[in-house]
VOGU-3710 file (C-alpha; in Angstrom, 3 decimals, decimal comma):
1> xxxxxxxxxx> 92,221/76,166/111,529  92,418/78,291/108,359  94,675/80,581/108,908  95,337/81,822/105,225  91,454/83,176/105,998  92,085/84,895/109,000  94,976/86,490/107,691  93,325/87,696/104,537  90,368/89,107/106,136  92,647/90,651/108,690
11> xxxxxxxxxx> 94,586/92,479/105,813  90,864/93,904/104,551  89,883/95,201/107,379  93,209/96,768/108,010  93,989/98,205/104,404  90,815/98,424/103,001  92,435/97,870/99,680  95,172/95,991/98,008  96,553/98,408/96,366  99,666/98,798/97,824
21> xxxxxxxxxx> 100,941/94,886/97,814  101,179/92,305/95,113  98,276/90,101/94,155  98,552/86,716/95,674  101,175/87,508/98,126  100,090/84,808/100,310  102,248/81,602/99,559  99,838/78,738/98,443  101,220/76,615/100,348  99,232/78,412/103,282
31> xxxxxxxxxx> 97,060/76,209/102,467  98,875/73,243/103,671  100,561/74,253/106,104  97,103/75,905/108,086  95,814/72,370/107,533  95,032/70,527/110,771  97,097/67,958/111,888  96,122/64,825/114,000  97,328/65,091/117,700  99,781/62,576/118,658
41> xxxxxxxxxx> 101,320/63,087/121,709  100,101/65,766/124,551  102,777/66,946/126,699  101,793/67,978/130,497  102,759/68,764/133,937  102,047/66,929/137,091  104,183/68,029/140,065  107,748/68,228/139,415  107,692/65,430/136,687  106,603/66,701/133,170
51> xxxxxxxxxx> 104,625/63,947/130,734  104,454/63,359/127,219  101,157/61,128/126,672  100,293/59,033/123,251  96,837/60,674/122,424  95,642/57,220/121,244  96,023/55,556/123,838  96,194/57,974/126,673  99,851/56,349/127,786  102,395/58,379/129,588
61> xxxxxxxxxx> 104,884/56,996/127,347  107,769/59,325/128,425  108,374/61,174/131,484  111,255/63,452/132,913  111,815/66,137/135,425  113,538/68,461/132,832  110,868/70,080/130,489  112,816/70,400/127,721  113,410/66,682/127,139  109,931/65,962/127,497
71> xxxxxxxxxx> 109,013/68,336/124,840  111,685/67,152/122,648  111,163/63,546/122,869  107,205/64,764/121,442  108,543/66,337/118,491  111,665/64,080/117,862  108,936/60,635/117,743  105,915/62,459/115,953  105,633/61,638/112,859  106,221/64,454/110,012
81> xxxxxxxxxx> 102,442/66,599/109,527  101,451/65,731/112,933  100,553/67,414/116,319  102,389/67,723/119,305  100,250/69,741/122,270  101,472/71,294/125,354  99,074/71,527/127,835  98,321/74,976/130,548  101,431/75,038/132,851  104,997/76,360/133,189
91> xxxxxxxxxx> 107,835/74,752/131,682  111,129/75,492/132,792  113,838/74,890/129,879  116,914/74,092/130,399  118,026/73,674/126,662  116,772/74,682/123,857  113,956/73,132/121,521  114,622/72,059/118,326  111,684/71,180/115,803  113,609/69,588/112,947
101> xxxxxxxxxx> 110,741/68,314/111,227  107,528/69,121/109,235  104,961/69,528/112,454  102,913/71,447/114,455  103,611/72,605/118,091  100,508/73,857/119,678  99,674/75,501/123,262  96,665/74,571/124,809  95,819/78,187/126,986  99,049/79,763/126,703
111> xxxxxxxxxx> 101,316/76,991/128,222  104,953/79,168/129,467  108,088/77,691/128,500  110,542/79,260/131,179  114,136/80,243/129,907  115,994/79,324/132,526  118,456/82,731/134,080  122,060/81,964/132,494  121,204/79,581/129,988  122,492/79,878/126,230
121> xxxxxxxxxx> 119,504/79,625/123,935  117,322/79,961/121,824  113,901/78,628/123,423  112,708/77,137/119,864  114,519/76,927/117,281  112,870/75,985/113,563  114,940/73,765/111,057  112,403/72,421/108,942  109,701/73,866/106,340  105,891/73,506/107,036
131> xxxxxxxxxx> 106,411/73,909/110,362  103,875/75,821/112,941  104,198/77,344/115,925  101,435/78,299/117,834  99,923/79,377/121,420  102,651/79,278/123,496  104,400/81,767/125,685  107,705/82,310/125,632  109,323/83,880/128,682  112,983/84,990/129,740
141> xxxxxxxxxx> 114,385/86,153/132,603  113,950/89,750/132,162  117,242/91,165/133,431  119,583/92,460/131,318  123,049/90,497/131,563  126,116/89,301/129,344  125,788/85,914/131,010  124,196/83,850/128,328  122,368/84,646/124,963  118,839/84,294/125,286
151> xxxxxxxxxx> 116,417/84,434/122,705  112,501/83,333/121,664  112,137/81,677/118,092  114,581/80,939/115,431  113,203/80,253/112,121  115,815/78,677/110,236  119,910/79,153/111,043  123,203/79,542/109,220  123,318/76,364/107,128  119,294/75,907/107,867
161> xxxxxxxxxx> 117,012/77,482/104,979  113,748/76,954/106,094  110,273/77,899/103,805  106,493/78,214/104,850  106,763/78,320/108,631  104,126/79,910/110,155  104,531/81,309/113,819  101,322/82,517/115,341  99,665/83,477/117,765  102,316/83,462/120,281
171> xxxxxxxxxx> 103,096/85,518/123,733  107,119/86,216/123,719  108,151/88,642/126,783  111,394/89,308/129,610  113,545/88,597/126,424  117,024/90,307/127,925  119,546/91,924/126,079  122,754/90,560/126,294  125,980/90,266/124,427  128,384/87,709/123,337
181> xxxxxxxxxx> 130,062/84,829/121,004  126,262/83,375/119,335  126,413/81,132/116,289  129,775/82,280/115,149  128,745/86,480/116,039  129,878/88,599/118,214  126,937/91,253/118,624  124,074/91,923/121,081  121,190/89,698/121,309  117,705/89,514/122,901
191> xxxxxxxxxx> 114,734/88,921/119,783  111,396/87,535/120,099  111,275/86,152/116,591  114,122/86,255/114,221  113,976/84,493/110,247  117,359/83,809/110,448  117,606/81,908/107,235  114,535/81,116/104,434  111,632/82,574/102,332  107,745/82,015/102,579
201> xxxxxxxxxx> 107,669/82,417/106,253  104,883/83,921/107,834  104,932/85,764/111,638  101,174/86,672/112,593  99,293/87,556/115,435  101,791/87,032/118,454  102,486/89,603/120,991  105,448/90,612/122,647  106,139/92,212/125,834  109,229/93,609/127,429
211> xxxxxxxxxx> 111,364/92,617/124,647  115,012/94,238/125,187  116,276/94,107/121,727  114,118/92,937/118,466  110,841/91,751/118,674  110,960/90,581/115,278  114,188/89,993/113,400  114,496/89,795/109,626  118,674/89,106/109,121  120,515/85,949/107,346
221> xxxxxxxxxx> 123,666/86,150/109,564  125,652/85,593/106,789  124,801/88,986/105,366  128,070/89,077/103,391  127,921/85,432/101,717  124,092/85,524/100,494  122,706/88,746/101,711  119,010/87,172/99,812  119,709/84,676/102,614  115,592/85,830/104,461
231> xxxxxxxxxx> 113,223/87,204/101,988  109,204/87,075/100,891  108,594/86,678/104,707  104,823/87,947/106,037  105,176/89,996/109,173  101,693/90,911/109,752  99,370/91,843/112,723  101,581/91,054/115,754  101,508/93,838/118,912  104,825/94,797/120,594
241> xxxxxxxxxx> 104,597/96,766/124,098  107,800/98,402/126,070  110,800/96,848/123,817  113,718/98,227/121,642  112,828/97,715/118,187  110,009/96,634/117,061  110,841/94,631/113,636  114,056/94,971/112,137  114,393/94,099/108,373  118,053/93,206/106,748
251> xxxxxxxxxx> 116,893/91,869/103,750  114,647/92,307/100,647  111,310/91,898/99,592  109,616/91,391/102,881  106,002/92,337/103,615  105,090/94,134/106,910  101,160/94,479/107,662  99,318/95,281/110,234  101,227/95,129/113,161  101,570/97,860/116,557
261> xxxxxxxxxx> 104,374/98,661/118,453  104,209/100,865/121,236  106,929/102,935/123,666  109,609/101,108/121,775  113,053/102,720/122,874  114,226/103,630/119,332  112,381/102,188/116,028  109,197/100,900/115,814  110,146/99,507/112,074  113,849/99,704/110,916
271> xxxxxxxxxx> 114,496/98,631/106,981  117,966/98,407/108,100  119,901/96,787/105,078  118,347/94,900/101,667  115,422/96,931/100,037  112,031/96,789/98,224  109,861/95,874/101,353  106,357/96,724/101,848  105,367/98,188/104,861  101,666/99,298/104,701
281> xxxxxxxxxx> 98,793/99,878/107,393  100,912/99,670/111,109  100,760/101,485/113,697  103,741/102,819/115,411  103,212/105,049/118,774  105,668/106,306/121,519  108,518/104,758/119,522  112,083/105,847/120,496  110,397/108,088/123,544  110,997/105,071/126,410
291> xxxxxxxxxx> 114,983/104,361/127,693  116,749/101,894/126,035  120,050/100,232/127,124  122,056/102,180/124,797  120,456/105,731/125,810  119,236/106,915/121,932  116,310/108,030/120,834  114,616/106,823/117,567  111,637/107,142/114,903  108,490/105,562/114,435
301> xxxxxxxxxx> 109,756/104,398/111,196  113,394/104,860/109,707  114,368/103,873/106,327  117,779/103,034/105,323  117,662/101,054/102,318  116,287/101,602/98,579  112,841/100,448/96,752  110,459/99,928/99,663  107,186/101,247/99,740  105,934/103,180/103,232
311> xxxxxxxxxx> 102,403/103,488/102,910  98,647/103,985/105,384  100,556/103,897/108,472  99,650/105,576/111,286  102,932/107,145/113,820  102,819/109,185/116,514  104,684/110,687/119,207  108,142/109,572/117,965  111,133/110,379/119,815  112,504/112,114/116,985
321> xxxxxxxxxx> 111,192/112,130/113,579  108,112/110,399/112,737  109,241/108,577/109,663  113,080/109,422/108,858  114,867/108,603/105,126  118,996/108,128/105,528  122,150/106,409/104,619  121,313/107,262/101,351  118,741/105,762/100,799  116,770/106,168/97,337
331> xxxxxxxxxx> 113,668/105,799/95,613  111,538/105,119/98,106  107,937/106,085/98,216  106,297/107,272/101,293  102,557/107,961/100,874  99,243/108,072/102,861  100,936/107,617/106,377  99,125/109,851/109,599  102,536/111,193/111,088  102,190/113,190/113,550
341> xxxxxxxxxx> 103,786/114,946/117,219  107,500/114,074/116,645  110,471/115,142/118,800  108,330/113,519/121,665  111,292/114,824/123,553  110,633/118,015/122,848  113,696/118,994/121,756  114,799/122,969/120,972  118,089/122,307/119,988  117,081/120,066/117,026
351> xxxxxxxxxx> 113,625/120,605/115,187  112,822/118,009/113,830  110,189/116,936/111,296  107,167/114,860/111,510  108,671/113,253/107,959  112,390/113,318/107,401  114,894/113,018/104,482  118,435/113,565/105,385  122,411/112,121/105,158  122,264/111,814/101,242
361> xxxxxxxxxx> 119,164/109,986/100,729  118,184/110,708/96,997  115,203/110,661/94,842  112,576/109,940/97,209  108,850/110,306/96,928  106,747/112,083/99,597  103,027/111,851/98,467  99,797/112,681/99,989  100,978/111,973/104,210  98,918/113,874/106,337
371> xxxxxxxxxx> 101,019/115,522/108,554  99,920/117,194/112,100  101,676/118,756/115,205  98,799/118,311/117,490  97,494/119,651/120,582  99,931/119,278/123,809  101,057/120,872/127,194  104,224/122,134/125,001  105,567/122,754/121,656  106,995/120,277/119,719
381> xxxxxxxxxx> 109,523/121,505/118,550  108,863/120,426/114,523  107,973/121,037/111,370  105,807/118,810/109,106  108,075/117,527/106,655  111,832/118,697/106,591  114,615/117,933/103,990  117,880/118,493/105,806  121,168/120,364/104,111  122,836/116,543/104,370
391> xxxxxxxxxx> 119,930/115,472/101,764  121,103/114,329/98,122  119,139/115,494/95,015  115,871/114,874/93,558  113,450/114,195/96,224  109,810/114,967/95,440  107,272/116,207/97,817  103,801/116,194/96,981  100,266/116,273/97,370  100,660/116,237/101,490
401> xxxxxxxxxx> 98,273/117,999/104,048  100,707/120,289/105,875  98,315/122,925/107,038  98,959/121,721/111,000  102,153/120,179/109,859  104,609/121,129/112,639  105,319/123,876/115,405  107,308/125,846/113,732  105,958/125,520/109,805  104,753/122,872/107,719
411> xxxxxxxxxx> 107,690/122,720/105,694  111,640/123,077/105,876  113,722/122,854/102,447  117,571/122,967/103,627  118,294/121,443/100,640  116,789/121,694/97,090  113,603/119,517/96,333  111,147/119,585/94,012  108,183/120,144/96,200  103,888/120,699/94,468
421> xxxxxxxxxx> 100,595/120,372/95,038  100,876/120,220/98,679  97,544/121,332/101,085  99,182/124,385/103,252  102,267/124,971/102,316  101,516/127,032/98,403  104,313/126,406/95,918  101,888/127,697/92,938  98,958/129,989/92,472  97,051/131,580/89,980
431> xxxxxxxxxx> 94,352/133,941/89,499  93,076/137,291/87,737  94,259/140,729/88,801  93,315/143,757/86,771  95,531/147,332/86,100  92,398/150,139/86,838  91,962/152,694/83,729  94,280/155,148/84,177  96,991/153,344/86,207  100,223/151,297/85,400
441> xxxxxxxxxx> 100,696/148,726/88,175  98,990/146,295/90,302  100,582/144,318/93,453  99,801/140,901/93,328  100,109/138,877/96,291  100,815/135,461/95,616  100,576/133,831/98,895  103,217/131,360/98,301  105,338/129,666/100,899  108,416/131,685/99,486
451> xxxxxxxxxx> 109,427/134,200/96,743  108,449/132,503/93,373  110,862/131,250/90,836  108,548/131,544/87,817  105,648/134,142/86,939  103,810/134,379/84,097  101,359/137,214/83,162  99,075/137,175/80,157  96,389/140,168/79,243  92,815/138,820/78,784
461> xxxxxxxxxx> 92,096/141,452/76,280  93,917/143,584/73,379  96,353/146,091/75,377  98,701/149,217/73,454  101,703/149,270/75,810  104,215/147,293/76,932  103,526/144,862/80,066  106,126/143,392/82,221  106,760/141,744/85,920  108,561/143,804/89,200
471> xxxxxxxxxx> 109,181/143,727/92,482  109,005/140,245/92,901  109,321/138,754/96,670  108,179/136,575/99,640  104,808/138,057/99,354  103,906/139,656/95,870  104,836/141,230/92,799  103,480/143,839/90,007  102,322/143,775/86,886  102,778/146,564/85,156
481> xxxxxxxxxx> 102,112/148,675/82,093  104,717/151,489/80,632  101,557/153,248/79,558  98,206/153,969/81,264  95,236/152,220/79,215  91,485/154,161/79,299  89,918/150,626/80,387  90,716/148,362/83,194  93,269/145,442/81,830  92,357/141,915/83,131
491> xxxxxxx> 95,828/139,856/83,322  96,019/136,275/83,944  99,211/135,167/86,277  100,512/132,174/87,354  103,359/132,111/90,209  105,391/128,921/91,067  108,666/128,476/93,625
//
């Protein structure tokens, strides 16, 4: 199958453009990797007795009644660029499987390998480049415990770099959430897919169900020794329903396309730690409004980290804020997302914004978002975009469509920003207002979201008195004249905040 085709078309129809990621971003070695590989042994169930069968000569060469050897023994005697299938049927592991070689593990109509309750695992686990993994469904036991670490596929591990694995087109739900001692950490666990360790890796197409922690985990666990440890990964059109997190990125220079995560119990995209990802064209609903383990709320998106871009995505009824910039974060650029009907909660006590910057994030760019508070059975309690007091200096917003940009007013400036251009919320104006023969002033109103900072006035024709600027406020100001002129006086003016 060509998969580097169906991924490229996929990112067409989904962006419409390119504009937003780097030519070629697809490794070449797609190519390769998507090329098809001869079948060599065909794993199956019969009974209680699992099979795996030569496909040459249709021999049951190895049998067992635990799954997981079975499936191992395939992979450990194939040779390197080959095939191993599973056929339709359940598959109870007992251990984990380890593909330590240059293959490809294909289901055959969604074959389930079982996690058995209690065990310690990760159900596949990926040490070796040009690897696939594809069609199968992954499932755990769906309880949340601190008996046993449980966990869907590992691409790559600790001392394990692993490039140009593709994992696709896979079912991964019941993942629990549970806590303990795991490769050296002590931390929560529960992902559907995690790049633990390695570059060029590409997660497409798989869904995920009922995930209790990540469904998609971007984080070389030795953060502090080689924190490039899981970069230039591909996350791109996978569909997450009822988890905790949709993808979580701890690294740079990943690429997140196309994907949907829905009633996710607090982020539907986290760029956690690292910088200068690309998230462009997902679609991010009900995010942070479901309960989680831990009882928080989220966003649809919430950016932590400097450099990435945050572009065409579409997020909706977020627990909180729609898309939220913190920890400082800088230089990010947010532009052409839909955000829309945050505080999902509906919230009095904290009114949140549809877009977000706060807790010294500096320097960021807000361009040309649509923002939108909807129509509902109550208020959301919102505004379109909203820069908190706790914001640093020199964030930019402009060129958005606030005009139905939150409950309570399409934009809130708590802190200084240098905000233009934007459709609803007027931070300059100009026009013509003329002094009548025979009088000295004029009241302008300017119709600007607040009083302005600057006016400037300029007479459209020869005048014989003095002309100056009063009164200026929230809603107008004069022009005026110290003397009364026999003709009307045209005046150009231009007001800015």
């Amino acid at each position: 199958m060509n998969w580097r085709n169906i991924i490229e078309n996929f990112v067409k129809i989904v962006t419409n453009k390119m504009a937003f990621l780097p030519a070629n971003f697809l490794p070449d070695s797609l190519n390769e990797v998507s090329a098809t590989s001869s079948v060599i042994y065909v794993v199956f169930t019969d009974g209680s007795k699992y099979y795996a069968k030569k496909s040459d000569t249709g021999e049951a060469e190895y049998s067992d009644a635990d799954a997981s050897n079975v499936i191992q023994y395939a992979i450990s005697n194939a040779p390197a660029y080959s095939c191993v299938v599973i056929r339709p049927g359940i598959y109870l592991l007992t251990k984990g499987i380890v593909i330590n070689k240059s293959i490809t593990l294909m289901g055959e109509g969604f074959p389930t390998l079982k996690i058995k309750p209690n065990m310690n695992m990760d159900a596949i686990s990926v040490w070796a480049d040009d690897v696939v993994v594809a069609g199968i469904r992954i499932d755990g036991s769906g309880t949340e415990s601190k008996i046993g670490v449980q966990n869907g596929i590992a691409v790559g591990d600790i001392d394990k770099p692993v490039r140009r694995v593709l994992v696709i087109n896979n079912i991964i739900e019941n993942i629990r959430y549970s806590r303990g001692i795991y490769k050296g950490i002590l931390t929560s666990y529960g992902y559907g897919v995690c790049i633990i360790k390695g570059s060029n890796n590409i997660i497409a197409f798989n869904k995920f169900r009922n995930v209790m922690h990540w469904n998609i985990l971007v984080h070389p666990i030795n953060w502090n020794i080689n924190p490039a440890g899981a970069t230039m990964n591909i996350i791109i059109g996978n569909v997450g329903y009822d988890g905790l997190e949709g993808v979580t990125i701890l690294t740079t220079d990943n690429i997140i396309i196309g994907n949907s995560f829905y009633n996710h119990g607090r982020y539907g995209i986290i760029l956690e730690s690292g910088g200068r990802n690309t998230v462009v064209g997902n679609v991010l609903a009900y995010c942070g409004s479901s309960g989680s383990h831990d009882g928080k709320g989220g966003n649809g998106i919430r950016i932590m980290t400097p450099e990435n871009i945050v572009a065409n995505n579409i997020v909706i009824f977020s627990y909180e804020s729609g898309i939220a910039i913190t920890n400082n974060a800088s230089r990010n650029i947010i532009e052409g997302n839909f955000v829309a009907n945050s505080n999902y909660k509906g919230d009095v006590d904290r009114k949140w914004g549809n877009i977000e910057i706060l807790d010294g994030a500096t320097n960021n760019i807000i361009r040309n978002n649509k923002v939108y508070v909807g129509y509902t059975d109550y208020p959301r309690a919102n505004y379109g975009i909203r820069v908190l007091g706790s914001a640093g200096p020199g964030n930019v917003i402009e060129g958005n469509d606030v005009r139905d940009g939150g409950y309570y007013g399409p934009i809130l400036l708590e802190a200084v920003a240098i905000v233009r251009r934007n459709i609803g919320y007027a931070t300059e104006n100009s026009g013509i207002a003329t002094i009548p023969a025979g009088s000295t002033c004029i009241t302008v109103n300017h119709s600007l979201a607040q009083t302005p900072t600057k006016v400037l006035v300029t007479p459209l024709s020869q005048v014989s008195s003095v002309w100056y600027v009063a009164n200026i406020n929230s809603e107008s100001f004069q022009i005026c004249l110290n003397q009364p002129q026999n003709v009307d006086v045209n005046f150009s003016w231009y007001a800015e905040c």
